[in-house]
PyMOL commands that place a pseudoatom at each C-alpha (Angstrom):
pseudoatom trace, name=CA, resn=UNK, resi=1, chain=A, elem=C, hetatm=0, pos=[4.848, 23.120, 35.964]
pseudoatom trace, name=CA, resn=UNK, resi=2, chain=A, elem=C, hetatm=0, pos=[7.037, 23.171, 32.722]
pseudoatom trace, name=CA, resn=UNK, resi=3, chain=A, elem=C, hetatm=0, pos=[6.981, 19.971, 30.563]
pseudoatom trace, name=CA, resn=UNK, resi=4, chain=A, elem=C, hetatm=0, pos=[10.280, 18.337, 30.853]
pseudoatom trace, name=CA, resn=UNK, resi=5, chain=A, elem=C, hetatm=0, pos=[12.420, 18.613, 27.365]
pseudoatom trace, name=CA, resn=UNK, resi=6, chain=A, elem=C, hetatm=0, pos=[11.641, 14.697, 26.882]
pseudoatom trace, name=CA, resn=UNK, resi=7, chain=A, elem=C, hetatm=0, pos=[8.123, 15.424, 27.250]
pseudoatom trace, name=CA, resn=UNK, resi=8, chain=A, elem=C, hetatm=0, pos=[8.358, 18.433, 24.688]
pseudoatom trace, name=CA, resn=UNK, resi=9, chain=A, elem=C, hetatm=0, pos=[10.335, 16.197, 22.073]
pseudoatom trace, name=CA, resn=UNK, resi=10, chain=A, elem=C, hetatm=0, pos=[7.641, 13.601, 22.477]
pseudoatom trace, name=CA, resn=UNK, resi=11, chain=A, elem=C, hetatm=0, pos=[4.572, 15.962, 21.545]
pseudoatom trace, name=CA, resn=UNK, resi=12, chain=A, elem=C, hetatm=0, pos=[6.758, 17.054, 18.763]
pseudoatom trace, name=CA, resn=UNK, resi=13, chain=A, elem=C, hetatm=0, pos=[7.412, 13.716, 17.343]
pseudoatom trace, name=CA, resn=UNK, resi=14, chain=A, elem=C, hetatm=0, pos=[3.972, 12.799, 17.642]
pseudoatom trace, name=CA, resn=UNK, resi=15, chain=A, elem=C, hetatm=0, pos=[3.087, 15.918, 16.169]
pseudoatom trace, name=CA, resn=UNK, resi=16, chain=A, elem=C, hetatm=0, pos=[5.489, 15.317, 13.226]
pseudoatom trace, name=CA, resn=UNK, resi=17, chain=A, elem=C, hetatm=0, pos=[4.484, 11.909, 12.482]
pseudoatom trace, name=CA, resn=UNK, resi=18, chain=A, elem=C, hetatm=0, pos=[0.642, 12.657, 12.451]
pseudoatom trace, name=CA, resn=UNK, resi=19, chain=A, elem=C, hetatm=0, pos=[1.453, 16.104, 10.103]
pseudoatom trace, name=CA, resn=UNK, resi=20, chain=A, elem=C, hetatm=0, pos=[2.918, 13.589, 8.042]
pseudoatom trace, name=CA, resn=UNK, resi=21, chain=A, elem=C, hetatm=0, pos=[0.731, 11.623, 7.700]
pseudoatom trace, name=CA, resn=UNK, resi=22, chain=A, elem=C, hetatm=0, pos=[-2.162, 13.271, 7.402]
pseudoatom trace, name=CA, resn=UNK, resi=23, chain=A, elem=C, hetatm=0, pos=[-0.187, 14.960, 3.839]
pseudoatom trace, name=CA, resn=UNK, resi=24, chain=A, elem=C, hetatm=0, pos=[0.606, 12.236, 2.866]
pseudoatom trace, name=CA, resn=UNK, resi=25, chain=A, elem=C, hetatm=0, pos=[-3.012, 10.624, 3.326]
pseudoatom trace, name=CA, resn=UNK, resi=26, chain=A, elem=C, hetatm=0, pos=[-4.020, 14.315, 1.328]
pseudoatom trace, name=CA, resn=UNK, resi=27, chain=A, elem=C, hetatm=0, pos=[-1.454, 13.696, -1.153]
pseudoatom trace, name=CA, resn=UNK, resi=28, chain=A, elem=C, hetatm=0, pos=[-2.775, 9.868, -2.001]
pseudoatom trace, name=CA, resn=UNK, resi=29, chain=A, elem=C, hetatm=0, pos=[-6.729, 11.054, -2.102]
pseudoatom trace, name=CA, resn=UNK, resi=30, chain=A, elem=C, hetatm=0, pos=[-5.138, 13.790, -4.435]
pseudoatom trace, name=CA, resn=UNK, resi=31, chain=A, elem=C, hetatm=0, pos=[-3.654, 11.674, -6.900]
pseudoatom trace, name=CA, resn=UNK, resi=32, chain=A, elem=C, hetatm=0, pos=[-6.088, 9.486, -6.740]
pseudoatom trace, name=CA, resn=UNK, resi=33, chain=A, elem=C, hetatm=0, pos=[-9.201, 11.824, -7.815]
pseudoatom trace, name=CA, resn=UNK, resi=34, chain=A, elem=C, hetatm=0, pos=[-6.984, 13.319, -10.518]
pseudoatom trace, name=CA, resn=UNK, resi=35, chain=A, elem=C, hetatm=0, pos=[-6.384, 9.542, -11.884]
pseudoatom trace, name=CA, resn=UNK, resi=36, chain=A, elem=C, hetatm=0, pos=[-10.070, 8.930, -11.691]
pseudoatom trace, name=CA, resn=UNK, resi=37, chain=A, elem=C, hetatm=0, pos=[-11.075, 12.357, -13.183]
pseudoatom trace, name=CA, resn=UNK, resi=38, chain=A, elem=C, hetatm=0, pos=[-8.532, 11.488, -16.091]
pseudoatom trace, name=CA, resn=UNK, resi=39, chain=A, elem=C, hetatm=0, pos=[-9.644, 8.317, -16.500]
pseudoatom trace, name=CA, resn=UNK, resi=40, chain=A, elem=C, hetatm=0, pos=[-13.452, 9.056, -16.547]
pseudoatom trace, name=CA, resn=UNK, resi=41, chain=A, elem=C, hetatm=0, pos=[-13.751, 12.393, -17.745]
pseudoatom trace, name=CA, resn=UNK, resi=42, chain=A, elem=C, hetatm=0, pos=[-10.641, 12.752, -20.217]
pseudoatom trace, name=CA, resn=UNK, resi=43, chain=A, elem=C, hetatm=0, pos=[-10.881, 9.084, -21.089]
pseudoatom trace, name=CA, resn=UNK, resi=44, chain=A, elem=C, hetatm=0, pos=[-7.144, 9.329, -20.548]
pseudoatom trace, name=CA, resn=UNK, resi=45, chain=A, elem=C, hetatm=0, pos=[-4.898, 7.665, -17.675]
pseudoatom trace, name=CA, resn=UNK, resi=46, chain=A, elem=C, hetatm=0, pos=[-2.013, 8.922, -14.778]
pseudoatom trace, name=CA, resn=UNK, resi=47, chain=A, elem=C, hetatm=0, pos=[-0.010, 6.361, -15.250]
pseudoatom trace, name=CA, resn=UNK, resi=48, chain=A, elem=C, hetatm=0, pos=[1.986, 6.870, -12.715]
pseudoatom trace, name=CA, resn=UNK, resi=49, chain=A, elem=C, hetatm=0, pos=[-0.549, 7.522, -10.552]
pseudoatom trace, name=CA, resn=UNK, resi=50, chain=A, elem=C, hetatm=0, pos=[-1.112, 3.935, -8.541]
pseudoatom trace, name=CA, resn=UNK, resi=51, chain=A, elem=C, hetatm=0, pos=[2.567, 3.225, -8.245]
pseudoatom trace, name=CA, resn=UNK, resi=52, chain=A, elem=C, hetatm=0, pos=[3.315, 6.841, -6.373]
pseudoatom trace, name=CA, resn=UNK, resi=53, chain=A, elem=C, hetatm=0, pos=[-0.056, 6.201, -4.223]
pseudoatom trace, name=CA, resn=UNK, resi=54, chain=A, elem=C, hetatm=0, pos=[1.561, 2.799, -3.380]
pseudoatom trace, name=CA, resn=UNK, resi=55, chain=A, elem=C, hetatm=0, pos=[5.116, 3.981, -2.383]
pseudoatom trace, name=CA, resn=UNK, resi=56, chain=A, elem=C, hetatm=0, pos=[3.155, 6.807, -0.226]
pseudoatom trace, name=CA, resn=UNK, resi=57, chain=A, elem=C, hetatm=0, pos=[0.592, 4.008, 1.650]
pseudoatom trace, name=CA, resn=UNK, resi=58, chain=A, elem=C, hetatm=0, pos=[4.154, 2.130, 2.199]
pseudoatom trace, name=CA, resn=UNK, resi=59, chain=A, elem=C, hetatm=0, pos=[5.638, 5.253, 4.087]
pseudoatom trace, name=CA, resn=UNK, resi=60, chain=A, elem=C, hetatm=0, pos=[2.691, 6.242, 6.004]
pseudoatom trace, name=CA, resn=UNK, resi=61, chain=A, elem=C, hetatm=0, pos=[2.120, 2.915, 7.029]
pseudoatom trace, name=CA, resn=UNK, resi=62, chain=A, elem=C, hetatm=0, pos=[5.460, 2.187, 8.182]
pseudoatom trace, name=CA, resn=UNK, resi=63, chain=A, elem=C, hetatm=0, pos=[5.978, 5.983, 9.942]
pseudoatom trace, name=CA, resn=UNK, resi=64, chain=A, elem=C, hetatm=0, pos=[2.909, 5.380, 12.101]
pseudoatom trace, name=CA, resn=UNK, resi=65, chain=A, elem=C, hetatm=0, pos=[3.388, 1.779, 13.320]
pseudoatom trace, name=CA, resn=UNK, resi=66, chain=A, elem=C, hetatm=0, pos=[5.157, 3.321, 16.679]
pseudoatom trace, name=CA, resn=UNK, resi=67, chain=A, elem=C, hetatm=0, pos=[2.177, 5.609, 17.384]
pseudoatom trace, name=CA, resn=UNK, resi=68, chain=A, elem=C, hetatm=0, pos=[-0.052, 2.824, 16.380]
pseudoatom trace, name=CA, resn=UNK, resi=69, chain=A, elem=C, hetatm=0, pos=[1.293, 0.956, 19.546]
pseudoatom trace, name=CA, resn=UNK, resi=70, chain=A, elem=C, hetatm=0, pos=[1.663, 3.983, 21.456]
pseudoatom trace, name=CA, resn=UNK, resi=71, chain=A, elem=C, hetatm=0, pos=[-1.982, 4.135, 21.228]
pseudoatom trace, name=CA, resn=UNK, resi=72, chain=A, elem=C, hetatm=0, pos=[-2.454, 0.352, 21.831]
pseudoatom trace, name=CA, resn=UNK, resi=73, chain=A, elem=C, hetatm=0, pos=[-4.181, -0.296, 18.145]
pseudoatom trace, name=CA, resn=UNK, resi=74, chain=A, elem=C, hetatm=0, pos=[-2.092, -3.812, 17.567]
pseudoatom trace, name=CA, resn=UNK, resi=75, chain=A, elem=C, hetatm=0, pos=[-3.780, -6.757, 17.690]
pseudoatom trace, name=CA, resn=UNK, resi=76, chain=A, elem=C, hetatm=0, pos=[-3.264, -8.746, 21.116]
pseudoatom trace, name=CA, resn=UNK, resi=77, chain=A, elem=C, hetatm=0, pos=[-4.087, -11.513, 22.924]
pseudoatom trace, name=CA, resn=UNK, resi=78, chain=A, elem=C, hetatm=0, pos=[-5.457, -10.538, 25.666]
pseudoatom trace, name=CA, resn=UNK, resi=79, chain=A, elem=C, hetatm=0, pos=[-6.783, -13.435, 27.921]
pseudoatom trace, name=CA, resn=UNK, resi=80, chain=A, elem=C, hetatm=0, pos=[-3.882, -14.470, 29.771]
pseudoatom trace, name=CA, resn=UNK, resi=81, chain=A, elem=C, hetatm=0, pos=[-2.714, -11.196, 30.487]
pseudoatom trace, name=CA, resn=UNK, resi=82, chain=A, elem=C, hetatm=0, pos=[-5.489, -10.024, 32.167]
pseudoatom trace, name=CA, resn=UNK, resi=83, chain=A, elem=C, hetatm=0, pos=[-5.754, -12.827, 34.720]
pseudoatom trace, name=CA, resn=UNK, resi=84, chain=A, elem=C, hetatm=0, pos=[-2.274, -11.599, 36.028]
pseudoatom trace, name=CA, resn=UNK, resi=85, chain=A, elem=C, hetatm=0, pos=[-2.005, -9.283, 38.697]
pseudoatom trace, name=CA, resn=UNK, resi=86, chain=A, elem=C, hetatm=0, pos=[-0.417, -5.829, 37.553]
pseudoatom trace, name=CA, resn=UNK, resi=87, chain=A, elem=C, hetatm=0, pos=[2.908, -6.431, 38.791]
pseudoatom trace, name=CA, resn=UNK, resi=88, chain=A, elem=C, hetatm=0, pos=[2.779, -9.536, 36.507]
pseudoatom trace, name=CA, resn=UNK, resi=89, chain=A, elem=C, hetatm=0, pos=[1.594, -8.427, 33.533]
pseudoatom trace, name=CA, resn=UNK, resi=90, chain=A, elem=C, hetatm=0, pos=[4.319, -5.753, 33.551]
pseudoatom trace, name=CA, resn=UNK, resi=91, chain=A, elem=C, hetatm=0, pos=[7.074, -8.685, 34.113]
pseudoatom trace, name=CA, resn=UNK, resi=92, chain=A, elem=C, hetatm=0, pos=[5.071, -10.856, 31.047]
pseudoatom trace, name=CA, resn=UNK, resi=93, chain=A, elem=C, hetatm=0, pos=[4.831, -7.369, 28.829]
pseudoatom trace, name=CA, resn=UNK, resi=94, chain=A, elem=C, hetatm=0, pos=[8.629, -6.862, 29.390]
pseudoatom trace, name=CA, resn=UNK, resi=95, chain=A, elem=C, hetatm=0, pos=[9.679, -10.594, 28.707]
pseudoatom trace, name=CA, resn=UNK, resi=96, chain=A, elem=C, hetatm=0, pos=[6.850, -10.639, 25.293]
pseudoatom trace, name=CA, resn=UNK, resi=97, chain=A, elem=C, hetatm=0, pos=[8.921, -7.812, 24.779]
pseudoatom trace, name=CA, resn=UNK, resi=98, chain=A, elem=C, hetatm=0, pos=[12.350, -9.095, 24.198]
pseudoatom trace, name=CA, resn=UNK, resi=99, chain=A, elem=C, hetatm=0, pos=[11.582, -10.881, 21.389]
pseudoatom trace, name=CA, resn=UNK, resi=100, chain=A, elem=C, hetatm=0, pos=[9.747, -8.310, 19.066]
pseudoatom trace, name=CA, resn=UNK, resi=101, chain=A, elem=C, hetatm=0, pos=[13.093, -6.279, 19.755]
pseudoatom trace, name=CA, resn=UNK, resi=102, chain=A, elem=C, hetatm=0, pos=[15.028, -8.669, 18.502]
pseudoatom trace, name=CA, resn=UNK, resi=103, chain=A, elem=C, hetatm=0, pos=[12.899, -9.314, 15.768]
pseudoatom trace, name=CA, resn=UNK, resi=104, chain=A, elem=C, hetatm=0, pos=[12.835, -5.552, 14.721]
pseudoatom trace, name=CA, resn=UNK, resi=105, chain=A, elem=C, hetatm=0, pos=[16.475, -5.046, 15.079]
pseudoatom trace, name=CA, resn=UNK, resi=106, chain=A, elem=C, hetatm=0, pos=[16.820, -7.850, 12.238]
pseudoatom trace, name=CA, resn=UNK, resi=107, chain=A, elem=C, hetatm=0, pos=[14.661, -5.865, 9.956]
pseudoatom trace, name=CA, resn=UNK, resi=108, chain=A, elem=C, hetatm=0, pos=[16.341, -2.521, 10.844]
pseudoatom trace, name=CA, resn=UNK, resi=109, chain=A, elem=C, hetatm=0, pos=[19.541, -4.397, 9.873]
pseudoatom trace, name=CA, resn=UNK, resi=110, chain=A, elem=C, hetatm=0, pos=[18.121, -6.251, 7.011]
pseudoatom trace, name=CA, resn=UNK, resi=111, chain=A, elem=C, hetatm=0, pos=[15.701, -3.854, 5.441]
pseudoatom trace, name=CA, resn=UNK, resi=112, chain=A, elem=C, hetatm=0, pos=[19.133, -0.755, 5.277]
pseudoatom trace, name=CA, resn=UNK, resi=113, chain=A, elem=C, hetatm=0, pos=[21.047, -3.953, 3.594]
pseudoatom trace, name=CA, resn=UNK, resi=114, chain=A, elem=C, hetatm=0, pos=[18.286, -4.711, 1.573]
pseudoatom trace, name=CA, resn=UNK, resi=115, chain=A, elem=C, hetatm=0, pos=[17.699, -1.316, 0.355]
pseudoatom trace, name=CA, resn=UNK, resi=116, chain=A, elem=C, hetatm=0, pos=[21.176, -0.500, 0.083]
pseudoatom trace, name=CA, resn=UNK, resi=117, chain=A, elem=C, hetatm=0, pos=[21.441, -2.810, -2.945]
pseudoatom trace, name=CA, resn=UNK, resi=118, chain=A, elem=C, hetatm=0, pos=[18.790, -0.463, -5.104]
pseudoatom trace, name=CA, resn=UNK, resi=119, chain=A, elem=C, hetatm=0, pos=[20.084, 3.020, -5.246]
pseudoatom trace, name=CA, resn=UNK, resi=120, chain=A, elem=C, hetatm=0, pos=[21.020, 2.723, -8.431]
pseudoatom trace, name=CA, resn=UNK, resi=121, chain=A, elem=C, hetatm=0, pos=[17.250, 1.723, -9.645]
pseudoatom trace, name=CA, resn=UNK, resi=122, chain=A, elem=C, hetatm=0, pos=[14.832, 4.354, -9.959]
pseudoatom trace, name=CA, resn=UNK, resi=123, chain=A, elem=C, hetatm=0, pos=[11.309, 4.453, -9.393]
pseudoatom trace, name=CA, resn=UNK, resi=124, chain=A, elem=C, hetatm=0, pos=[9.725, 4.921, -12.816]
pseudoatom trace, name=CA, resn=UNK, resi=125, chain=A, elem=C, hetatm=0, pos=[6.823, 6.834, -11.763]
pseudoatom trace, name=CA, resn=UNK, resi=126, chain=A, elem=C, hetatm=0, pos=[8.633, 9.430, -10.412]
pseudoatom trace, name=CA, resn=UNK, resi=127, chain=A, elem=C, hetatm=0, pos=[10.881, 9.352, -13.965]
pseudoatom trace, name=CA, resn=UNK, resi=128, chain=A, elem=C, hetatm=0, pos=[7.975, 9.447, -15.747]
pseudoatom trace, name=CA, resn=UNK, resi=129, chain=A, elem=C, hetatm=0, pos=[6.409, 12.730, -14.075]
pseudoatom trace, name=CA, resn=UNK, resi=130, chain=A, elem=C, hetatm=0, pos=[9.620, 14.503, -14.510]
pseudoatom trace, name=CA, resn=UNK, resi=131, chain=A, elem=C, hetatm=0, pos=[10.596, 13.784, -17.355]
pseudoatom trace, name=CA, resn=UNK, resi=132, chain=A, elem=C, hetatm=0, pos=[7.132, 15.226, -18.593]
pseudoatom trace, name=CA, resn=UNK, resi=133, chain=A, elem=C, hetatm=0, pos=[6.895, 18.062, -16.644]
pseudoatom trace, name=CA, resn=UNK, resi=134, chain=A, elem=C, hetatm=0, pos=[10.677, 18.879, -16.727]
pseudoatom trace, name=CA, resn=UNK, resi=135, chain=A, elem=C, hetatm=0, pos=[12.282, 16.920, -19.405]
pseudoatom trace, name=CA, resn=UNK, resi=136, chain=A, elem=C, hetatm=0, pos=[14.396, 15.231, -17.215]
pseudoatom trace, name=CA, resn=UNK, resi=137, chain=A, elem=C, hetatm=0, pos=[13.906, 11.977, -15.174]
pseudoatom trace, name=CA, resn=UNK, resi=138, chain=A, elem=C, hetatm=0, pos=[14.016, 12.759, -11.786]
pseudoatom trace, name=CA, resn=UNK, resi=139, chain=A, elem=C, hetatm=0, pos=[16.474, 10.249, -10.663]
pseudoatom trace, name=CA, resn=UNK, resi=140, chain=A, elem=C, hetatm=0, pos=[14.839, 8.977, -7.167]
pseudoatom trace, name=CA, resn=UNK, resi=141, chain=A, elem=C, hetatm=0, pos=[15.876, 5.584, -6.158]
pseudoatom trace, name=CA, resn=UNK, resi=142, chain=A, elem=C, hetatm=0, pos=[14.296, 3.188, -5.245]
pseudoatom trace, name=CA, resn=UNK, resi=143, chain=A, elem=C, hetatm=0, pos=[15.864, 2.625, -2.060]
pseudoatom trace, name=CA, resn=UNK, resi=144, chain=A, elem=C, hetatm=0, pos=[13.748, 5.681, -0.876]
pseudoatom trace, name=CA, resn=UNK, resi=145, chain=A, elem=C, hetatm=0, pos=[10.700, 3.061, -0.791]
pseudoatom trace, name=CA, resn=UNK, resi=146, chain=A, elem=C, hetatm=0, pos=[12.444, 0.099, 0.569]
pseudoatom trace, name=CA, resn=UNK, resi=147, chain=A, elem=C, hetatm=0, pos=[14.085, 2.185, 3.702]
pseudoatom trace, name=CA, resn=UNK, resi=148, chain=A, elem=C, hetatm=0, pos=[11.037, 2.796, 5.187]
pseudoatom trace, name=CA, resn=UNK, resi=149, chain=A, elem=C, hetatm=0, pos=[10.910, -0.547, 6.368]
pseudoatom trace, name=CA, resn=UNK, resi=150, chain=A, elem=C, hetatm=0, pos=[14.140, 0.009, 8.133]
pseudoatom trace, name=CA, resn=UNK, resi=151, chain=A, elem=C, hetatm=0, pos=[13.098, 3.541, 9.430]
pseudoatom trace, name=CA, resn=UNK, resi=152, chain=A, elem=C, hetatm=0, pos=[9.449, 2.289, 10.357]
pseudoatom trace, name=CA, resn=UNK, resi=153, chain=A, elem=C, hetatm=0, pos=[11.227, -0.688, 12.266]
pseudoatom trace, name=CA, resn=UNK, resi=154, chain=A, elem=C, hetatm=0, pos=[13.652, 1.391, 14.244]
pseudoatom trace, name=CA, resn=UNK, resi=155, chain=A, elem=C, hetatm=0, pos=[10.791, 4.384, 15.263]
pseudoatom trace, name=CA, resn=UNK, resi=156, chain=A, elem=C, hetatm=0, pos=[8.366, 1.093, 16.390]
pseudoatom trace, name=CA, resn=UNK, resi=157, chain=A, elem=C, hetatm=0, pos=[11.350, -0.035, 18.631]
pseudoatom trace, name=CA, resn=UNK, resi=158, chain=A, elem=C, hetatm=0, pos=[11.780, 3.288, 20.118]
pseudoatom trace, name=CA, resn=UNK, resi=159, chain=A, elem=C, hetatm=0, pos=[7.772, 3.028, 21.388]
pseudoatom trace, name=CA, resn=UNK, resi=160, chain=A, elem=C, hetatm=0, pos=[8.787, -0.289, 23.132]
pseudoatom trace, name=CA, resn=UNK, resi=161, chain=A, elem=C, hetatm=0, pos=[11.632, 0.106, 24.495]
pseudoatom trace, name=CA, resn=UNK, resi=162, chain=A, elem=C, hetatm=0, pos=[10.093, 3.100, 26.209]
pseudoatom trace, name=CA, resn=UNK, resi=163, chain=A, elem=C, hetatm=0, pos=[6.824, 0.680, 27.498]
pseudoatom trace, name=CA, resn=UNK, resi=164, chain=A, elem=C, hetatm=0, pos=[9.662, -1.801, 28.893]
pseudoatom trace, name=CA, resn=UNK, resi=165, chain=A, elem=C, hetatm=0, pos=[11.305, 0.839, 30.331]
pseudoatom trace, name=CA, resn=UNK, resi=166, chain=A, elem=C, hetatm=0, pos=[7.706, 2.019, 32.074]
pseudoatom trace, name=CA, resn=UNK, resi=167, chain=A, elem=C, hetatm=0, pos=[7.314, -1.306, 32.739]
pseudoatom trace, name=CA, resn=UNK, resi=168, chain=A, elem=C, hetatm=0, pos=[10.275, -2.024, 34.415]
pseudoatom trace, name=CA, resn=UNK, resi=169, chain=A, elem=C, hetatm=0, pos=[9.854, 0.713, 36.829]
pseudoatom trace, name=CA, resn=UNK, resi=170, chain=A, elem=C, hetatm=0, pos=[6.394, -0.265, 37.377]
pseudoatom trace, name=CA, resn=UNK, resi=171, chain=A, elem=C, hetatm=0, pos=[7.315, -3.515, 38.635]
pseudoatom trace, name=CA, resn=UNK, resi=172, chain=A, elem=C, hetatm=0, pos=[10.084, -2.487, 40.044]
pseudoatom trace, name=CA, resn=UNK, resi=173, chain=A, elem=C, hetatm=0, pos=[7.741, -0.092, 42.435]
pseudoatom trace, name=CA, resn=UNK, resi=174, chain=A, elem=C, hetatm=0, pos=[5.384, -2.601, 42.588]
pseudoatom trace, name=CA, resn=UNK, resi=175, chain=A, elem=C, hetatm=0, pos=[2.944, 0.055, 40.556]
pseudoatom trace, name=CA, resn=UNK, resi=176, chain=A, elem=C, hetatm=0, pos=[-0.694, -1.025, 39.547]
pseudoatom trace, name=CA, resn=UNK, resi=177, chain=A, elem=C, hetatm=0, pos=[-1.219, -0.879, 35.510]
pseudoatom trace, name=CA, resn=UNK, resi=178, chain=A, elem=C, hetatm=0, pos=[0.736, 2.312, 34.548]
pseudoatom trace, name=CA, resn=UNK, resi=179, chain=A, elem=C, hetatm=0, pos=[0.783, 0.517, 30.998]
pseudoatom trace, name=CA, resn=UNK, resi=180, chain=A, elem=C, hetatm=0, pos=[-2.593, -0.385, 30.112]
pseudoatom trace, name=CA, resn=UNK, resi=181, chain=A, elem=C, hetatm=0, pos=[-3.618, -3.669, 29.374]
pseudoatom trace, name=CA, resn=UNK, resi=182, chain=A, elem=C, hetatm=0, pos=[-3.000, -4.766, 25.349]
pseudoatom trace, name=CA, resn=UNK, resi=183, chain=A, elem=C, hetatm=0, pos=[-6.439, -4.155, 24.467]
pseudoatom trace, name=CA, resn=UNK, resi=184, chain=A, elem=C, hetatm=0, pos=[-6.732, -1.008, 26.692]
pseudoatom trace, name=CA, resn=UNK, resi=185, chain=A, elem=C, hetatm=0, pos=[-6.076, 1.336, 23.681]
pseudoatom trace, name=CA, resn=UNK, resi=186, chain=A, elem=C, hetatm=0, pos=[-5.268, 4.373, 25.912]
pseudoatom trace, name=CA, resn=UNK, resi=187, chain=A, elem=C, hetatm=0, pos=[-2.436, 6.402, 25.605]
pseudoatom trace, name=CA, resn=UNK, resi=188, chain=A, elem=C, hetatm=0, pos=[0.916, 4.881, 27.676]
for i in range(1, 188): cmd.bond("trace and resi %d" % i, "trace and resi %d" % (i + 1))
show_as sticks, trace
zoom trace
């Protein structure tokens, strides 16, 4: 049976975000031997170094919150939950869920704002490498670091509104746990 085109988008996207990640991860261990062999072998310093590893943590960590919950890795409070029946603790997961939307949806709307109001600031690390290596500051705003917020908000609120979605149905059919429980950690 041929995946459904959903199904193939999904694999890619998780795909994408885990290639991602795993350059940027490369990238950060990268920089970060180079600063320490400068530091301790050329008694000389990256300077840039810590601020570019910083901005890349920020990315990852903000591309990979959705497949964090995807894969049930958030910290939950499980007790209550699990003394519902099934049906219940897809109605409780769906009304928990309501909330955290709305929540994300503010950052979304207030992280683009908020990052909006820094194009026009550059991140100096970046300047610094290029203008060393080129001659020219390379120009990169700032607002490159600050939308990931938005960006890492909006992907996370994809990932649940697909669970409420499950959820939904499940309760709808009257389904034992097709979502696991929080603490689970299996694949939805």
């Amino acid at each position: 049976d041929e995946p459904s085109l959903l199904s193939r988008m999904g694999r890619f996207y998780v795909f994408s975000m885990q290639l991602a990640a795993g350059c940027l991860m490369a990238l950060i261990v990268t920089v970060m031997v180079a600063q320490v062999v400068a530091r301790y072998g050329f008694d000389s310093s990256l300077i840039w170094a810590e601020e570019l590893c910083r901005y890349l943590l920020i990315w990852m960590t903000f591309l990979l919150l959705g497949l964090a919950y995807e894969n049930g890795q958030f910290v939950a409070l499980d007790v209550f939950p699990l003394m519902l029946s099934p049906r219940w603790r897809h109605a409780l997961r769906i009304v928990l869920s309501l909330p955290v939307l709305c929540f994300l949806a503010i950052m979304t709307w207030y992280g683009w704002d908020y990052a909006s109001r820094f194009t026009n600031q550059t991140i100096p690390a970046m300047d610094f490498i290029f203008q060393n290596l080129f001659g020219r500051p390379a120009g990169l705003s700032v607002r490159l670091v600050y939308v990931s917020v938005s960006i890492g908000c909006f992907l996370l609120s994809t990932h649940i509104i697909v669970d409420v979605i499950r959820s939904v149905r499940a309760f709808l059919k009257n389904q034992p746990d097709a979502v696991p429980a929080p603490d689970a950690g299996e694949k939805l």
